[in-house]
N, C-alpha and C positions, 0 to 999 in steps of 0.2 A: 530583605523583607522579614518583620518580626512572624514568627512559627504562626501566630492567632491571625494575623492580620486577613481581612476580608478583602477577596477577589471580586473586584464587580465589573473590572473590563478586558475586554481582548484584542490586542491586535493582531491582524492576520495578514501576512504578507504572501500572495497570490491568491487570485479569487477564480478558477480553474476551476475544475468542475465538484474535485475534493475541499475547494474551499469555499467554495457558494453551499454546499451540502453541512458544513460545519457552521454556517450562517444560519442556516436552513432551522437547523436542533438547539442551536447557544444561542439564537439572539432574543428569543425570552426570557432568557436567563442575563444576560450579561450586556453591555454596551459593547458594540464593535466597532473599530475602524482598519477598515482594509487597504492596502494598499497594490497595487498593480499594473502598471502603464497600462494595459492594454483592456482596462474594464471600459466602458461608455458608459453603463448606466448601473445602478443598482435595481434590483429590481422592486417594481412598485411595494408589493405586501413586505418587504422590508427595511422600506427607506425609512421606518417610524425609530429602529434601536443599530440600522448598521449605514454607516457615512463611509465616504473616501478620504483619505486621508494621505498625508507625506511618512517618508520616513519618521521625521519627530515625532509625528501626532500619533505613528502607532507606536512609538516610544513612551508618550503619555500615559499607555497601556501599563497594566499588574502584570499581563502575563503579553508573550508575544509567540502566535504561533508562527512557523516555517512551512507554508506548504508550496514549495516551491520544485522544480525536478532538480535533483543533482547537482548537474552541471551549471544549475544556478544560485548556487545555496551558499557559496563562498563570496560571489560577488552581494547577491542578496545583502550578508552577513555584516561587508563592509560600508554598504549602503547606513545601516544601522549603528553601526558602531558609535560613530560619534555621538550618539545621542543616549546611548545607554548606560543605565546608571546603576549604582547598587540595590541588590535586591530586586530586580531584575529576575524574571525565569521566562527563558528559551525554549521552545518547546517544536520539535521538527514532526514530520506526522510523513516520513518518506516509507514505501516500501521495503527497504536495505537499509540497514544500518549502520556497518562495521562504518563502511566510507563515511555518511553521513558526521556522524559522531567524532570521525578524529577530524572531521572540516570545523565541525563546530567548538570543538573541542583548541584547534589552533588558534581557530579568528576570534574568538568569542572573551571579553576579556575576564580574567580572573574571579571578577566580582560577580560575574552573572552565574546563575546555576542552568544549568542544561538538563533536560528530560530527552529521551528518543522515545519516540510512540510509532506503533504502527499500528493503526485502523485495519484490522483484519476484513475491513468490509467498503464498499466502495457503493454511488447510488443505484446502481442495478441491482445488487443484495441488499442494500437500505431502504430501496422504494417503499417499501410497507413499514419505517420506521426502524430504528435502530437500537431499541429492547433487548437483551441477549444477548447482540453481535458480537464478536470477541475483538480483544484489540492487548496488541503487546506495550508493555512499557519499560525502559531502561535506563536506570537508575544512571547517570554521568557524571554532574557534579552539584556539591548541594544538596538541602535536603526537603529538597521538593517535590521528587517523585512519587514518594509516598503519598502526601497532601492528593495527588492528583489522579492516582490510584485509587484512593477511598472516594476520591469524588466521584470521578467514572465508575464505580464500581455503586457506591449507593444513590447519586443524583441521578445516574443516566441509566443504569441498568447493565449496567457492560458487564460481561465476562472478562477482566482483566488478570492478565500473564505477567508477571512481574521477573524477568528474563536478562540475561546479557545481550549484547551486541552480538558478539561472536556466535551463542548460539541462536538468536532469533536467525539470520543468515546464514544458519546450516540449514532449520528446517525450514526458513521461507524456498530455500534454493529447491527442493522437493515440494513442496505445497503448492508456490506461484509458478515457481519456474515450469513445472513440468503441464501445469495446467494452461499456464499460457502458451507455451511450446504446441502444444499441441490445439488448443485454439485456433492460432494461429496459422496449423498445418489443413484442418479441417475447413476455416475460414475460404482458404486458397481451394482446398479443392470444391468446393459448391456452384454450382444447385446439388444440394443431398437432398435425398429422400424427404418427404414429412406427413405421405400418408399411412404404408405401410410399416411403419414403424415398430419398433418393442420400447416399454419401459423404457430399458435400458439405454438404449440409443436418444429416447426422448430426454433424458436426465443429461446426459451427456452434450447435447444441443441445447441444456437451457445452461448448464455451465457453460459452453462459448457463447450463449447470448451477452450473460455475465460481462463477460471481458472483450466481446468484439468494440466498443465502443471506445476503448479506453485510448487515452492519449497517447501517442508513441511514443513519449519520453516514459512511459508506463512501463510498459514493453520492454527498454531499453532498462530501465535501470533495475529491473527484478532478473533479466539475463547476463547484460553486463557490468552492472555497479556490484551485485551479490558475488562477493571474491568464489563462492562457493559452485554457484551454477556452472561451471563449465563441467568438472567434475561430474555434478551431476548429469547433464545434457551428453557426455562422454560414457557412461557406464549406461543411461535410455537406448543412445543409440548401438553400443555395441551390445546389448543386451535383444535389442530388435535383429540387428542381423543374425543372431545366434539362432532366433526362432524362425528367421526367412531362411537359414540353413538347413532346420533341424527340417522345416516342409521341406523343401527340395529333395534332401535326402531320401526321409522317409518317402516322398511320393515317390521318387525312382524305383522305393524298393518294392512297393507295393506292384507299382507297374510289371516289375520283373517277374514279382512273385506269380501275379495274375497270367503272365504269360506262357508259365511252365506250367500254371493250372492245370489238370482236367476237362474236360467239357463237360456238360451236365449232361447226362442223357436222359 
């Protein structure tokens, strides 16, 4: 693709709830055609700039994004292949990276350039539009992450990170990981509270609002596609027992203390 050349379509291969939401914001901007076994219908307010399409036809596309989970991203990849051409740009939009990037990086042929993005933000944070939201992006092959960086950056308003693979996956494994870990943990133990409340507790519950919906292939690949979250999830939880120690402990001592007291008189 020559460096000037104008971008005016997207294909977008899966239309999942992250990629109905990138329909949602680009299809003013750009032509889309999506593809996905398992869509029925497009939706009405968008049938006027986004169609369903085959593999080829979102090959027709300038740019092709990947919003696909993981474990489908390689097959995806091969779906596509035969139809992709030079000049060509790739563009994945998964939670994790490292994995991501060397999938696409193997199947993808030489001539295509690769971008990894991750959307720091999903439609429960986007509900009110996506002005500011942050979103990382890593530069793979080609040189087209820039180009796509400046656009996020001044067409849509993004706070964009310009990052590697390896370290966007050290701190997503602390940012998502631990947030959905514990989502998740909060999720299970409810009915909680929601009258007497603090602040705090209330922020906290609008963060697992956040992410209770999300897909379990969501879940799954910020805990186990992120090479990094175990480590992390391994030092939360021994760090939690250390404080259910450090109570027990101290409450013994106290108890003891209390019991050699004095009495008041």
């Amino acid at each position: 693709m020559r460096p000037n050349r104008k971008i005016s379509s997207l294909g977008i291969v899966g239309f999942g709830a992250f990629g109905r939401l990138m329909a949602e914001h680009l299809r003013a901007r750009f032509d889309l055609i999506v593809n996905d076994p398992a869509i029925v219908e497009i939706p009405a307010h968008m049938q006027s700039r986004v169609s369903v399409g085959s593999s080829a036809d979102v090959c027709c596309c300038d740019v092709i994004v990947l919003a696909v989970p993981v474990g489908r991203l390689a097959t995806a990849i091969r779906d596509l292949r035969p139809h992709l051409r030079p000049g060509h740009i790739v563009v994945d939009v998964g939670s994790v990276k490292v994995v991501p990037v060397q999938i696409m990086t193997a199947e993808l042929p030489s001539f295509v350039d690769i971008v990894g993005t991750h959307p720091l933000f999903g439609p429960q944070s986007a509900r009110n539009g996506i002005q500011g939201r942050k979103i990382a992006v890593c530069p793979v092959r080609g040189n087209a992450a820039m180009r796509i960086a400046a656009y996020l950056r001044q067409e849509l308003g993004l706070q964009v990170f310009v990052t590697s693979p390896d370290f966007h996956d050290r701190e997503a494994a602390v940012v998502q990981g631990l947030t959905h870990l514990m989502a998740r943990v909060l999720v299970q133990m409810e009915p909680l509270p929601t009258r007497m409340t603090t602040a705090s507790f209330d922020l906290l519950m609008e963060a697992v609002d956040m992410v209770r919906d999300d897909a379990p292939g969501v879940y799954d690949a910020i805990e186990r596609d992120n090479p990094f979250s175990a480590d992390v999830r391994e030092r939360f939880f021994a760090l939690a027992s250390e404080a259910t120690r450090d109570l027990e402990h101290n409450g013994s001592k106290r108890l003891r203390t209390a019991a050699h007291a004095p009495l008041p008189r």
